[in-house]
N, C-alpha and C positions, 0 to 999 in steps of 0.2 A: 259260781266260784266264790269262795271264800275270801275274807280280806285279807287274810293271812298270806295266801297264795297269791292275789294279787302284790301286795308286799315285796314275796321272793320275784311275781314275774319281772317288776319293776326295777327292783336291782339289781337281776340278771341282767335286764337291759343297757342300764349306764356303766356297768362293767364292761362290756361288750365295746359299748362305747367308745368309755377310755383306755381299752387297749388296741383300737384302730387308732386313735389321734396319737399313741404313743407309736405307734408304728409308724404312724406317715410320717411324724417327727423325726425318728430315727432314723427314716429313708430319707428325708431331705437330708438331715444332716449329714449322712453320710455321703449322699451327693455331692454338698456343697465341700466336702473333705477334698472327694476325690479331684473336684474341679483345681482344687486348690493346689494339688503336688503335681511337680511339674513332670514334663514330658520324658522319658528316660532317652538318654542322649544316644544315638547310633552310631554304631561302633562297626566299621566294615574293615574285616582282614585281608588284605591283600596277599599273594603266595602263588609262585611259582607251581605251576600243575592244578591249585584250586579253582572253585567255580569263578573264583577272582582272580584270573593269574597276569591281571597290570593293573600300576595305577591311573591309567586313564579310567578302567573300567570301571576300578573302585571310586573316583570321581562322576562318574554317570549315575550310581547309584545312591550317589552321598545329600543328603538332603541338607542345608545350611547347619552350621554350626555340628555336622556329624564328625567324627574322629575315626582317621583311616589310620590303620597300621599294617606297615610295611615290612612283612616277614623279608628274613637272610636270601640272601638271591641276585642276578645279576638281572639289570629289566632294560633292555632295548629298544626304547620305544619313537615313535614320533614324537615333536615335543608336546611335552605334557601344560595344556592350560588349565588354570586353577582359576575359575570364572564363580566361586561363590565361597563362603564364607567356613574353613574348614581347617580341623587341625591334624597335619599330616607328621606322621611319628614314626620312627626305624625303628625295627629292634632288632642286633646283631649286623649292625651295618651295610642294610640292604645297598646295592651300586646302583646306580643312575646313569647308563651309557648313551654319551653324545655319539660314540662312535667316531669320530673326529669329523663331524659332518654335520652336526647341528647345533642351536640351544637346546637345552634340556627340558628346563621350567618356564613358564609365563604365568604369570601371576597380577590378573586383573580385578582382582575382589579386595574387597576390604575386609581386617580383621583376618589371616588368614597366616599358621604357623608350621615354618616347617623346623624339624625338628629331627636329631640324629640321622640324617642319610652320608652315605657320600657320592658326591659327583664326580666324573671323570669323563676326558678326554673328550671337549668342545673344542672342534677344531679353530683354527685361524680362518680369517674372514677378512679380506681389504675391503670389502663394499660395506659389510653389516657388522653391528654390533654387539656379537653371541657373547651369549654367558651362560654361566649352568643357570641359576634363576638370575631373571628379570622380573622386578614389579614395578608397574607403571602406572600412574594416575591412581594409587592406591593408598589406603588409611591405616597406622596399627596394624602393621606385619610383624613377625616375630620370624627372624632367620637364628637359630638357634639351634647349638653345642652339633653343625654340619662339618663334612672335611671334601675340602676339592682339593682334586687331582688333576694336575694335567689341562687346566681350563685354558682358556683365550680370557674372557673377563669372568671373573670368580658372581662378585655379587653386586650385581647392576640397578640400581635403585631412580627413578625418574619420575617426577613430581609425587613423590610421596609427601604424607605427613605422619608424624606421629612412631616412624618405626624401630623397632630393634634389631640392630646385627650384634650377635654377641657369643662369645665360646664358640667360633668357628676357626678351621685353621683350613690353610689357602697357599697351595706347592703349586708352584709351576717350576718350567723348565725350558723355555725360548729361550733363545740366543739371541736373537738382534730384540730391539726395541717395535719395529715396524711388525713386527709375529706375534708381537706378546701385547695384553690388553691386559686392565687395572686388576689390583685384586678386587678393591673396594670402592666402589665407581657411586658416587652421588650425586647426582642434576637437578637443579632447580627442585630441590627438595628442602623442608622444613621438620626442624625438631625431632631433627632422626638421630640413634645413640648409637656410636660404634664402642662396640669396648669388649678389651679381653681376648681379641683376635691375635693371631697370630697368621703372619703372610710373609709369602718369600718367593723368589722369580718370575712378579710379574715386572712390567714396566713399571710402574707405579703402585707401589703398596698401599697406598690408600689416596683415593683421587675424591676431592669436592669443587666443585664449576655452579656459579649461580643459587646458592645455598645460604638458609640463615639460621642461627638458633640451634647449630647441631652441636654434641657435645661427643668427641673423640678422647677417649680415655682405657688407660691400662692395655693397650695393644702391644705390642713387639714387631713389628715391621723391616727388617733386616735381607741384607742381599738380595735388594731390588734392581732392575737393567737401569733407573733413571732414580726418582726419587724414593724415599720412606712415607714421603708424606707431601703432598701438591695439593695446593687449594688457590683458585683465582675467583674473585668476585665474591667470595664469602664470607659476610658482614655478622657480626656479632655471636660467633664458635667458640668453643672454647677446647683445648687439648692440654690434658692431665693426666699425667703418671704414665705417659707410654716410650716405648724407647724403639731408636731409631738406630741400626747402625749395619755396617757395612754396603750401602747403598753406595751407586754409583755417583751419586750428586745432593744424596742428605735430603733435607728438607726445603722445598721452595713455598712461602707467600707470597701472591701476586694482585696488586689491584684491589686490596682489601682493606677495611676499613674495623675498628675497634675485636683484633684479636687478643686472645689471654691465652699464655702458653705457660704450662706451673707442672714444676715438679717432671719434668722429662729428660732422658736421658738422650744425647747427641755422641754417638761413639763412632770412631773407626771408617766416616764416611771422607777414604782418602783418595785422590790424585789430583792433576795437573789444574784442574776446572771443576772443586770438588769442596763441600763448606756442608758443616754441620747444620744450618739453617741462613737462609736469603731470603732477607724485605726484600723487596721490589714494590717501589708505589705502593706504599701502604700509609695509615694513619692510625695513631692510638693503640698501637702495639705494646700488651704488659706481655713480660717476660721475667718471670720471678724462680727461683725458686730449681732453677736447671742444670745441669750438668753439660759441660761441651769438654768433652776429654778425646783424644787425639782426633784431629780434625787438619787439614789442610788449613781449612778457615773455620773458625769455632761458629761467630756470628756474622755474617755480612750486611751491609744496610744500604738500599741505591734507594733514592727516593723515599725515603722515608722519615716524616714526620709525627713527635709526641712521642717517642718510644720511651717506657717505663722499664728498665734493665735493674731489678736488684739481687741480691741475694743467689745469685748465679756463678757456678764454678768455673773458671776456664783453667784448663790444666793439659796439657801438654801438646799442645798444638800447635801447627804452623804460625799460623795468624790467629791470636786469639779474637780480635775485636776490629773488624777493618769497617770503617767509616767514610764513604764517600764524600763530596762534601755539597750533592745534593742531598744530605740526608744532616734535618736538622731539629732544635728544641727537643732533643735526647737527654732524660736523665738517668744516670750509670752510679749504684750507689750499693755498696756492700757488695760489691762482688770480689773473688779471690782469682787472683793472675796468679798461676803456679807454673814455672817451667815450659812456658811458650817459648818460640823462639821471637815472635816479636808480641809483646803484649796488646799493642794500638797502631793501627795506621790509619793513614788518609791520603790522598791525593791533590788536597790541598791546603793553602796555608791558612784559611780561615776555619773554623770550626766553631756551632751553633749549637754544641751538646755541651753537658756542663759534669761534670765528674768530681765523686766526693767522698771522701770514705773506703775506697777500695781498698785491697790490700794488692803488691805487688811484691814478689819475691824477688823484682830487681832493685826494687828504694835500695836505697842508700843513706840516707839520711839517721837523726837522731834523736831520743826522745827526753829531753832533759827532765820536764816536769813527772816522768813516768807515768803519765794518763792513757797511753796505749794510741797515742796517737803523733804523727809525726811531724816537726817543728817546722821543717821543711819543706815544700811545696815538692810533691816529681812529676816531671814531666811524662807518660809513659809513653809516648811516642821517640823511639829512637833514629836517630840521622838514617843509620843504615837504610831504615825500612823507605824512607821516601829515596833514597837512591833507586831501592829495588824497584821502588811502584812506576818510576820514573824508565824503569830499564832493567826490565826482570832477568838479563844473563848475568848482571854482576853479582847475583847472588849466588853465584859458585864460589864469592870472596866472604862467605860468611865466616867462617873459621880464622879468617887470617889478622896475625898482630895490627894491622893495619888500619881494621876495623873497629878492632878492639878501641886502639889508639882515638879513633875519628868519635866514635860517643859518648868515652868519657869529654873529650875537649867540648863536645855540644852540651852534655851535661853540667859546665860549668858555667859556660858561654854559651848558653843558646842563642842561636842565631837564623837555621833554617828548619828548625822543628814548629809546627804549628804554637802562636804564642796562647791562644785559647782554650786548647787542649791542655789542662792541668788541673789537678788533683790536690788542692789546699791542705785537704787533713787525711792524709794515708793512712791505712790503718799498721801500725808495727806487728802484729801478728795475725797468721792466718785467722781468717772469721770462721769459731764455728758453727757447724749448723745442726740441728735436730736431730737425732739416732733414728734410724729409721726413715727420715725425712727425703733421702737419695740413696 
């Protein structure tokens, strides 16, 4: 062989070569590509007549974090548990029938959404606790833009952390209080978000019991058998921009310790034993920023100390501001008295809250230096009101000259009106407040 030939053999061969190591190159690489993009996420159709025609079945075959979608259709099923980690989605408003015989949902996994269904008719239950979903002991749920119909409790949450209820809306339609269960039911649960729901005919529109950190916001809660809103034992919540009205008993706090209540509306929650919102045993109560427009009682306060009241409307209500007189170290500042029939009462003759700045549309008084504020001290508790509290039928004399006569003469001469109950710098004109702000 020639050297020549030698030569060519030689660099055939390192060709040869480097176009193996560029291949195995290539194939690693593109190995290592593929390792690298992730799993394509499974997607199981649920549908009436299909190979999948319930969502339990479509949960049998859902592998963690798969996304089930629930065609148009009416699905009867046993209740459906959700034991792994999966986001369940309607389209066209599939129904979810209790039948009036069961719960619907149970929901023991974490991280797990549901999304566009609606649920209907979970019957009543004296022994147990039915709701269309239930999630228990569970992390990072997302109950989301659902609609119930017809539940016993709508959406029942217990030791959760971390979840969302949000853009659901929640009809019932019991008549007594003992048939009907919450719409929005919280236990011993942490840093869960209610907001933007809308509820009506349960016994309680939205219920929290043993709860910390949760934040209630932008709801509508209206024409409930008992409250808009009941919370006992629920330490550091916070409820903003939701409104509460035509309940049979408003809003009750119980037993609770540093709540914030801003920017909510308190409407229309009227009769005999009926108040836009009740302390009961509470501490560190801010209340800023709210609206109590016809109310039997706008605010009521039994045990309750530290409350921070400002910036707060009361406008046409029974009682706007009734003050027990276990309830004390209250301060009451910018807020506007419009057209109550009694601005302030109490039960007794001491009082431990300190009031400043208000405005009241019954002052009387006068501004000499025109600073916008009033020379005159008012007292806004009138005679009347402690006869009434003392002997609630003489208030069929509220009308009469007689009355009229008995508060101016107090108003001169006080004599039986709380002497610590007073208002040093009244404001002379309504206070106003932010466009858009209520």
């Amino acid at each position: 062989m020639t050297r020549r030939a030698e030569r060519r053999r030689a660099r055939a061969a390192r060709r040869t070569v480097a176009r193996a190591v560029v291949a195995a190159a290539g194939a690693l690489a593109l190995s290592a590509g593929a390792a690298a993009l992730p799993a394509q996420r499974q997607t199981i159709v649920v549908a009436p007549g299909s190979a999948v025609p319930t969502l339990a079945a479509g949960l049998r075959a859902a592998r963690p974090g798969a996304r089930i979608v629930v065609r148009p259709g009416v699905y009867r099923e046993p209740m459906i548990v959700v034991d792994r980690p999966v986001e369940i989605v309607g389209e066209g408003w599939p129904t979810l029938d209790g039948e009036e015989r069961r719960q619907i949902m149970s929901v023991t996994a974490d991280d797990v959404t549901v999304r566009g269904i609606r649920f209907a008719h979970v019957g009543t239950s004296y022994m147990v606790d039915r709701a269309a979903i239930k999630v228990a002991g569970a992390a990072d749920c997302a109950i989301l833009d659902n609609r119930f119909d017809d539940t016993f409790f709508g959406i029942y949450l217990a030791k959760v952390t971390g979840c969302r209820v949000e853009g659901n809306v929640l009809r019932a339609g019991k008549r007594t209080e003992s048939a009907s269960g919450n719409g929005i039911h919280l236990w011993s649960s942490r840093g869960v978000v209610v907001a933007r729901n809308r509820i009506t005919g349960h016994r309680d529109g939205i219920y929290l019991e043993f709860s910390r950190a949760d934040t209630v916001r932008g709801n509508v809660s209206e024409g409930n058998l008992r409250y808009g809103l009941h919370f006992m034992y629920s330490d550091s919540c916070h409820y903003v921009d939701n409104t509460f009205r035509r309940n049979q008993a408003g809003v009750a706090v119980m037993y609770t310790k540093v709540v914030e209540m801003t920017g909510n509306r308190f409407e229309s929650n009227w009769g005999s034993a009926s108040y836009g919102l009740l302390l009961k045993e509470i501490a560190d109560a801010t209340i800023v920023g709210n609206r109590f427009e016809r109310n039997t009682i706008g605010l009521m306060a039994d045990g309750a100390s530290r409350i921070t009241a400002r910036d707060n409307d009361f406008i046409g209500n029974g009682w706007a501001l009734k003050l027990l007189s276990s309830t004390y170290d209250g301060r009451f500042a910018a807020n506007n008295f419009v057209a109550n029939t009694f601005d302030v009462s109490t039960n007794g003759r001491e009082s431990e809250n300190a009031f400043d700045g208000n405005f009241y549309d019954t002052y009387r008084g006068y501004d000499l230096d025109h600073d916008g504020v009033g020379d005159v001290p008012h007292r806004p508790v009138r005679l009347f009101s402690i006869i009434v509290e003392r002997n609630e039928p003489t208030l069929i004399l509220l009308r009469g000259i007689f009355v009229g006569l008995l508060d101016a003469a107090e108003r001169v001469i006080p004599a039986l009106t709380p002497e610590t109950i007073v208002d040093a710098h009244p404001a002379m004109a309504r206070i106003p407040r932010r466009a858009g702000s209520r």
